[in-house]
Every structure is written in C-alpha cells, then in structure tokens.
LOTIMI-143298 format. One line per 8 residues: number of its first residue (from 0); their letters; for each residue x, y, z of C-alpha. Coordinates in steps of 0.1 Angstrom, whole numbers. Layout:
# residues N
NUM	A	X,Y,Z ~ ... .
This chain:
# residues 275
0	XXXXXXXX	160,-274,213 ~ 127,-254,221 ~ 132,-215,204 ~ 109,-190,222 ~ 110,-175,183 ~ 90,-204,170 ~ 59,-193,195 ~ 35,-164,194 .
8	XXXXXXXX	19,-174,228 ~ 38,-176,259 ~ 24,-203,277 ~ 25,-232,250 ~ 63,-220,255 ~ 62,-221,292 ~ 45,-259,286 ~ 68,-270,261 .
16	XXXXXXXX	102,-262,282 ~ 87,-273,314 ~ 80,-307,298 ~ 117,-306,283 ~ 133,-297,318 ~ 114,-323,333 ~ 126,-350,307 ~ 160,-336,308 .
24	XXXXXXXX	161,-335,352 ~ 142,-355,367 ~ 145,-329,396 ~ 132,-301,378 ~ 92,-294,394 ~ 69,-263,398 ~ 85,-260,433 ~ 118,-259,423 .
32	XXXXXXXX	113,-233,400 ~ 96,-212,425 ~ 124,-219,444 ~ 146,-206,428 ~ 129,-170,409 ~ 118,-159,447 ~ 78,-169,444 ~ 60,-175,477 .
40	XXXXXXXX	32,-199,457 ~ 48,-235,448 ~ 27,-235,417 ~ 33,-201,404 ~ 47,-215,369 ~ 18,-239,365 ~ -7,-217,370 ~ 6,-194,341 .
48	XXXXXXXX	8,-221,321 ~ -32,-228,327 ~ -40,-189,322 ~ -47,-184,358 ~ -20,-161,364 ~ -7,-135,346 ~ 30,-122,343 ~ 41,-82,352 .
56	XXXXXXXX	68,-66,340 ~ 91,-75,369 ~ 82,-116,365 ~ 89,-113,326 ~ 128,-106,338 ~ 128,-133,363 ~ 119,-157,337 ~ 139,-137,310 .
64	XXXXXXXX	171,-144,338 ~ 159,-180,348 ~ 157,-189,314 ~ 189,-172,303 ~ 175,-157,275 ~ 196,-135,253 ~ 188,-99,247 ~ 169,-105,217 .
72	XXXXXXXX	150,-135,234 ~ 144,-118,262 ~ 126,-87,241 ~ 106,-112,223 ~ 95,-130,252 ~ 84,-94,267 ~ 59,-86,231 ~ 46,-119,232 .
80	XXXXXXXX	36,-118,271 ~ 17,-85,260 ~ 8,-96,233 ~ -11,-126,250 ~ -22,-106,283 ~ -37,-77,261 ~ -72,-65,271 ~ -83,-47,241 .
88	XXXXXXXX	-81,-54,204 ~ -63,-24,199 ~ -36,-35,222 ~ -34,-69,204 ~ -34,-52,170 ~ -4,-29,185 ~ 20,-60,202 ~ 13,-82,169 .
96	XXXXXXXX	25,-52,150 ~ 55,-55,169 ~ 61,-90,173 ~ 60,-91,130 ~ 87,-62,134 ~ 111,-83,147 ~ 136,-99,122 ~ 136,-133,135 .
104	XXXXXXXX	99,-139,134 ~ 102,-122,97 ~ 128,-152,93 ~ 108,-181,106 ~ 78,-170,95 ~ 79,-151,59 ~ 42,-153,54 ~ 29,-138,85 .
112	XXXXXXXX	28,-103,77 ~ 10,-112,44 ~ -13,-137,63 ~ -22,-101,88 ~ -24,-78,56 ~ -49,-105,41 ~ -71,-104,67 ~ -68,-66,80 .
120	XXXXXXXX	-83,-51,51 ~ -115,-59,37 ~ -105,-50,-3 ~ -78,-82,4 ~ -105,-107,2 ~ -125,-89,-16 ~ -105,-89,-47 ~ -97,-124,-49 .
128	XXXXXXXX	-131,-129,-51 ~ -132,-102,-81 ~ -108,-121,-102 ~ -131,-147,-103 ~ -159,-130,-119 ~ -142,-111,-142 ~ -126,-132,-170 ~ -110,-101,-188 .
136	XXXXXXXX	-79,-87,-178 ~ -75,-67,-149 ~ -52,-43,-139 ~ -48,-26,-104 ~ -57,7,-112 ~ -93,-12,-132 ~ -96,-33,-102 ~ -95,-4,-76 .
144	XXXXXXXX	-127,13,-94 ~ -145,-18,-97 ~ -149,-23,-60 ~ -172,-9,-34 ~ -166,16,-20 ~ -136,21,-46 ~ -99,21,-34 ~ -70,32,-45 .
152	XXXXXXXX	-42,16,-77 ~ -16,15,-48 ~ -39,0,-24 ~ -48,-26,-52 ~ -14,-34,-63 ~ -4,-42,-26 ~ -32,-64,-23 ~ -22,-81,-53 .
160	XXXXXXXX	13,-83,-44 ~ 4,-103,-13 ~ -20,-126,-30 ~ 11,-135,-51 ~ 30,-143,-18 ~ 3,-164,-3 ~ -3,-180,-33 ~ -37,-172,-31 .
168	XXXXXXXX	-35,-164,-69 ~ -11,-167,-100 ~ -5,-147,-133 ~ -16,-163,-166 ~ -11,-148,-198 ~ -8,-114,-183 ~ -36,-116,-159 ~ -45,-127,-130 .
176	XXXXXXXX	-59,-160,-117 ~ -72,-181,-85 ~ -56,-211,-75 ~ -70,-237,-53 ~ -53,-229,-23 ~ -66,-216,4 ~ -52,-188,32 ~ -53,-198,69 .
184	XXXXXXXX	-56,-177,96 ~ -19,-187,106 ~ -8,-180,141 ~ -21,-160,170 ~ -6,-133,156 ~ -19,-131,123 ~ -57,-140,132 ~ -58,-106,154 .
192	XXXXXXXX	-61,-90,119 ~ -99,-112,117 ~ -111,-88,146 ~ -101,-57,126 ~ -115,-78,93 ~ -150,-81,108 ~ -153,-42,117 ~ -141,-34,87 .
200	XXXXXXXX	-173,-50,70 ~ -196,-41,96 ~ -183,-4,91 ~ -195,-8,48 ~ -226,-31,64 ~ -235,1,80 ~ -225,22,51 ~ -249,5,26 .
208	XXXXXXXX	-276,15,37 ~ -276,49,26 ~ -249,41,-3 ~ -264,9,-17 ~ -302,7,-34 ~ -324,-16,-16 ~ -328,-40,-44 ~ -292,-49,-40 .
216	XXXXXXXX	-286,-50,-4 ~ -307,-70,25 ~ -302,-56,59 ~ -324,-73,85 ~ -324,-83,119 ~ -347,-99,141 ~ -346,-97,182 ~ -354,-131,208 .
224	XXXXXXXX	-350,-146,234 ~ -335,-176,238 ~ -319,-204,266 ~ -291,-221,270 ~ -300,-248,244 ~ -313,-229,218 ~ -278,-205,218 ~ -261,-237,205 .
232	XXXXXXXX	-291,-249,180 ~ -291,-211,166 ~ -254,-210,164 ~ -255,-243,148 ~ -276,-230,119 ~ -257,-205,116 ~ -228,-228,106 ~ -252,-247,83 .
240	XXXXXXXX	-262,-215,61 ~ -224,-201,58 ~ -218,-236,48 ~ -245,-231,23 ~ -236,-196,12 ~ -200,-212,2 ~ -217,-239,-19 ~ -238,-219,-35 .
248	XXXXXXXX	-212,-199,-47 ~ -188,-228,-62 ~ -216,-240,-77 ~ -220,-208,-97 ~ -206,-205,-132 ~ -206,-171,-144 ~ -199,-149,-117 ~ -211,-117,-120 .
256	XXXXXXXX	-201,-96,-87 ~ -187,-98,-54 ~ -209,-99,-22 ~ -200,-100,16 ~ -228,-119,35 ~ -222,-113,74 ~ -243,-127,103 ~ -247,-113,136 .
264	XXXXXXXX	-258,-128,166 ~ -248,-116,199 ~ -265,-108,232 ~ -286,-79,244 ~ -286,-86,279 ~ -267,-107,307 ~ -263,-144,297 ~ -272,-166,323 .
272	XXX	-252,-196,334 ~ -269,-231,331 ~ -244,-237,366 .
C-alpha cells in the first residue's frame, strides 16, 4: 500500500497512486478522475503530476475526498502541497517546520529533524570539523569559545547531541570523535535547511571582513561576461576546485583550524536563452 506519510512531495505521491490504480483497474485514467472530482480539463491530474498545474485550497479537499484520506492524511497531504508550491524560502522553511511537527513523519523518519538542525545552523558543521583538529578533549562549553564568531555551551551541546544521532560522531574515552559516515541532505524537507545553511555563511562571509585580519581571510571576486557555453565550463571548474578543496583537506594530518571556503557565481543581468 502507497502511505502519503512516506512522501514529502506531492506529486511523486500523485505518480505513485496513479500507477497503482491503474495496475489495480484497468479503467482507472486521467479522464476518469476528472470525471469524477468535477474538472472541466481531462488531464487535470496529469498535469500536476508534471508540475504544470498547481493545487488551491479547494482541489487539496477534492483529492483529500477522492482519495479518502483520513483526517490526519488529509492534514498532511495539505503541508506537503504547501510545502511543495511555496514561493519563498521562508515559506518552505515554515511548512517543513510543520511537516517535521507531525508525529507520524517523526515516526517514519527519526532523523529528519536532526538531518534540518545539521544543515540550518552553520556551528553544526562547523564543529564536526573542530573535533578533527583538536586531539584534546573537548567539552561544549570549550568548544563554544573555540569557534568563530563564538556560541553558546547550550547551543554546542545541542549540536553535539545531534551529531550523536546522525552518527556523524562517537564518544571515545570521554571525548569526542568522527566517524566515517557521512550526513545526506535526506528528503525535500530536510535540504530546505541548505538554503538557510548558505546565508548563514554568507552572513559571517560578510562579517569577516571587518572581524577577521586580512592575512587570514581572502575575500575576492572578479566580474565577466560570459555565454551560454562558458556558464557550464565555469560551473564545471567550480566542481573541480571544491573537489580539490576536499582533498586537500583529507590529505592533511595535523589539523590546526576550521575554515569555510564558499564560491559565488551568479548572474548580474538577464540570462539569455540559447532557444
């Protein structure tokens, strides 16, 4: 049976039980569902499905009633349709928020609220990066003076808390240590928190410049124009050096600090289309 609890987007739903109706009646079709919920267009479903068409309030209880959800289906159904059809990131953040609030999702997926933590706050992945370099033992209240800009023993025991969870690190002998595994961004829900992750460290990009000396800090930029062909080549070497970056740094032994290394590129005017 297809549970509209294992999904965080609506439409890989909508696919998944059309495809299961259809196997189930061979009668079942795009028309007959129209049919039957009162839609003028034959191919109303369908185009949902291909994110041509969005749902309002009023279709989300025709399909809530067509699909005989239950009251609790039926509310979940409703976040993820808004969560899916928000505009802005602070909408998404809001309706993820919600979605993690609800007891089933908590059930099915235990490590999705650690998974947004981990990614939401900059000082997350910034301490598993600390333990690394640091072969003493540290504590949270040590660990939240040892970052940059410093945070607080409560904030640095939460963070430490959930990197237990994820199993992003481990205690030995009294302290704490990485393991090898490494975090995913999860589900749709979870990987909202990388939008908030990226202002975050844009925000202390900005900040370093008048907090950081100059020695220790680059901040450059350079402004181009480019075509169609040369946005993928750039982008491209992009991927190379953060690829680089990464091996670079398991290739060092004695880690002394933590750094964030961000790269920008983004337009400044109108992209043309190659069409």
């Amino acid at each position: 049976m297809i549970k509209i609890f294992s999904y965080t987007n609506y439409r890989l739903f909508l696919k998944d039980k059309y495809a299961q109706l259809k196997e189930t009646n061979c009668a079942f079709s795009y028309r007959f569902f129209s049919k039957q919920c009162g839609y003028s267009s034959p191919n109303f479903l369908k185009l949902v499905m291909e994110n041509k068409r969005n749902l309002s309030l009023k279709s989300i209880e025709t399909f809530s009633i067509f699909f005989k959800f239950t009251k609790k289906e039926k509310e979940y159904f409703k976040k993820i349709v808004l969560f899916n059809q928000a505009k802005t990131s602070k909408e998404k953040q809001t309706y993820a928020i919600a979605i993690m609030q609800s007891s089933i999702f908590q059930r099915l997926h235990p490590l999705g609220r650690d998974q947004f933590e981990y990614y939401s706050k900059w000082y997350f992945v910034a301490i598993r990066e600390l333990l690394a370099t640091k072969k003493i033992k540290l504590d949270a209240h040590t660990i939240g003076k040892l970052l940059t800009p410093c945070i607080s023993t409560r904030e640095a025991q939460l963070a430490l808390d959930v990197l237990l969870r994820l199993g992003l690190i481990k205690r030995r002998d009294n302290r704490y240590v990485l393991t090898q595994d490494l975090v995913t961004t999860g589900d749709e829900v979870s990987s909202v928190a990388i939008a908030n992750h990226h202002r975050e460290m844009f925000k202390l990009a900005s900040d370093s410049i008048d907090n950081i000396k100059r020695e220790l800090r680059d901040i450059s930029g350079v402004t181009v124009g480019l075509d169609g062909e040369s946005i993928t080549e750039l982008k491209l070497m992009i991927q190379k050096f953060r690829k680089d970056v990464l091996a670079l740094s398991e290739r060092e032994k004695h880690k002394q600090c933590v750094y964030q290394v961000s790269i920008q590129m983004f337009p400044l005017s109108e992209v043309e289309s190659n069409e």
